[in-house]
Backbone as numpy.savetxt, mean C-alpha at the origin, in Angstrom:
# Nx Ny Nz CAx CAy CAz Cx Cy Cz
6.79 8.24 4.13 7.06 7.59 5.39 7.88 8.53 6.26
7.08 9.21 7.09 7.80 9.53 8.16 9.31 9.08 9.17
10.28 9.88 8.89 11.41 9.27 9.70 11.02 9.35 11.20
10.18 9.45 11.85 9.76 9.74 13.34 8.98 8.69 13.47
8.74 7.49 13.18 8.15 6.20 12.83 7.62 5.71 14.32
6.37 5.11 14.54 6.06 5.09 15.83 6.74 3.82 15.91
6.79 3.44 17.15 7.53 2.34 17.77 6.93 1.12 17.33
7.91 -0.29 16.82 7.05 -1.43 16.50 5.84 -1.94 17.65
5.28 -2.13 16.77 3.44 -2.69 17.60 3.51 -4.53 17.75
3.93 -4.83 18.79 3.75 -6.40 19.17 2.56 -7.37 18.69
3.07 -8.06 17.50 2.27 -8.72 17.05 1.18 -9.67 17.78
2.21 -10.31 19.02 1.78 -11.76 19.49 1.70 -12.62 19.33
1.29 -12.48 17.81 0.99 -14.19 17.16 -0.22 -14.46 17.21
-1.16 -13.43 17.57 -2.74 -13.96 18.06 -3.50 -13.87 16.70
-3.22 -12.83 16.33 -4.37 -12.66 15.14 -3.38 -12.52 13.69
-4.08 -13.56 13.23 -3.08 -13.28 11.65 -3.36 -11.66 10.79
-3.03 -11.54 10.19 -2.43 -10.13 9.15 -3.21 -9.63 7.77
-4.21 -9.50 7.77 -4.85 -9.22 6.14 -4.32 -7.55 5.73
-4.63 -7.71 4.91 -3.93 -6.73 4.31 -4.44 -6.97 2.64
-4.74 -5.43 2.32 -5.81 -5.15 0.95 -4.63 -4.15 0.41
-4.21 -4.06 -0.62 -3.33 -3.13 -1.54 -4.07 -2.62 -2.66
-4.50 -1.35 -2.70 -5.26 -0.72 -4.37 -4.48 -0.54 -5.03
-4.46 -0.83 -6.36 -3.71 -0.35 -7.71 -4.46 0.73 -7.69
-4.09 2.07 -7.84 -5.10 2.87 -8.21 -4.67 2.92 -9.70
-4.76 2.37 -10.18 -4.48 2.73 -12.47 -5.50 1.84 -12.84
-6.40 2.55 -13.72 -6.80 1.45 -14.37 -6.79 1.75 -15.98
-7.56 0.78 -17.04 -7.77 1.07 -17.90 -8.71 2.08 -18.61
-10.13 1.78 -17.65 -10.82 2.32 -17.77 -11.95 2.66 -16.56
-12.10 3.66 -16.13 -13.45 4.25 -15.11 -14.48 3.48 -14.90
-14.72 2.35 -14.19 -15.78 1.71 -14.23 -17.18 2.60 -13.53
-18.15 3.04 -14.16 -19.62 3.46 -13.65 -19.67 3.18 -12.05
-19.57 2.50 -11.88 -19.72 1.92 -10.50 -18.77 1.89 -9.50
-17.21 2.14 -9.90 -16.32 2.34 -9.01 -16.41 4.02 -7.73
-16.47 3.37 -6.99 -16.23 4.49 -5.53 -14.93 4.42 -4.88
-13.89 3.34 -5.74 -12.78 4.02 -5.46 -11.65 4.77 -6.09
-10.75 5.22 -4.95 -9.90 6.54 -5.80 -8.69 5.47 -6.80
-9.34 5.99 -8.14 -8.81 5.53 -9.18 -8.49 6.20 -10.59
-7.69 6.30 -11.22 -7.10 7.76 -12.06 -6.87 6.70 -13.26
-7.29 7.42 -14.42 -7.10 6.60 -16.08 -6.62 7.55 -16.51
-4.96 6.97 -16.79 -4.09 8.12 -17.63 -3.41 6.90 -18.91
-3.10 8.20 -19.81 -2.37 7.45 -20.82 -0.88 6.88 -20.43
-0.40 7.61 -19.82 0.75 7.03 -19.37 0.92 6.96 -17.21
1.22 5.53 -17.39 0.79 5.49 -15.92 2.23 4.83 -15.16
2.75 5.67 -13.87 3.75 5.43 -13.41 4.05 4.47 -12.09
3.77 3.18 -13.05 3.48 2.06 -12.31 4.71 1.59 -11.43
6.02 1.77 -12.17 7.69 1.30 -11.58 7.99 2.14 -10.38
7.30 3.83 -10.61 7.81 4.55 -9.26 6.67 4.36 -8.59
5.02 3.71 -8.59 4.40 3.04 -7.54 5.13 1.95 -6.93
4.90 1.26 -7.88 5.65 -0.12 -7.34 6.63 0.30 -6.54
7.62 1.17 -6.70 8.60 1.04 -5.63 8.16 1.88 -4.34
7.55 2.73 -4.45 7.05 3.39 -3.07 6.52 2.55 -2.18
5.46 1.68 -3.12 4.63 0.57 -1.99 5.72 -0.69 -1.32
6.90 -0.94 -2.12 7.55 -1.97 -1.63 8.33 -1.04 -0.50
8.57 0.03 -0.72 9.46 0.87 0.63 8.49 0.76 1.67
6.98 1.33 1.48 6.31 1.02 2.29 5.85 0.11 3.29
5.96 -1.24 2.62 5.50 -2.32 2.71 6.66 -2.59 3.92
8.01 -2.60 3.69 8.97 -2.88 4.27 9.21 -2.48 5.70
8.78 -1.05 5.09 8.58 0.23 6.67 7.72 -0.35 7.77
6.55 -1.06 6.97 5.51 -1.53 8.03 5.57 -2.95 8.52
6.16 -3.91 7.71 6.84 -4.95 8.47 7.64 -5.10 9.18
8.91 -4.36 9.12 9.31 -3.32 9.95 8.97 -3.34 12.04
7.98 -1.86 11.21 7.05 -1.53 12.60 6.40 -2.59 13.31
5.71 -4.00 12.44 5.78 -4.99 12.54 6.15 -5.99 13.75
7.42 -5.85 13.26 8.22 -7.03 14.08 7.97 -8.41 13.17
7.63 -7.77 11.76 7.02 -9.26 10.83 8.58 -9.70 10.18
């Protein structure tokens, strides 16, 4: 996250908020997956988890949520 953060974006209230989050870890490579996804034996889920919640914050944030 950039400390030069663009200016919060005015929600309005008009259009509600979706929002999709990838785990990229999995167990196993599914044949059919096209997305970016990495199968390791040891997977560093606590320092994801916390990047995405800094993230998450940053952009609610920018928000105004």
């Amino acid at each position: 996250m950039p400390s030069d953060a663009p200016a919060p974006v005015p929600s309005g209230g008009a259009e509600p908020l979706a929002l999709y989050i990838h785990w990229p870890f999995c167990l196993a490579k599914c044949p059919y997956c096209d997305f970016n996804s990495h199968v390791r034996d040891t997977i560093p889920q606590a320092r994801f988890a916390a990047a995405l919640r800094r993230e998450l914050a940053h952009e609610a944030a920018r928000l105004n949520a």
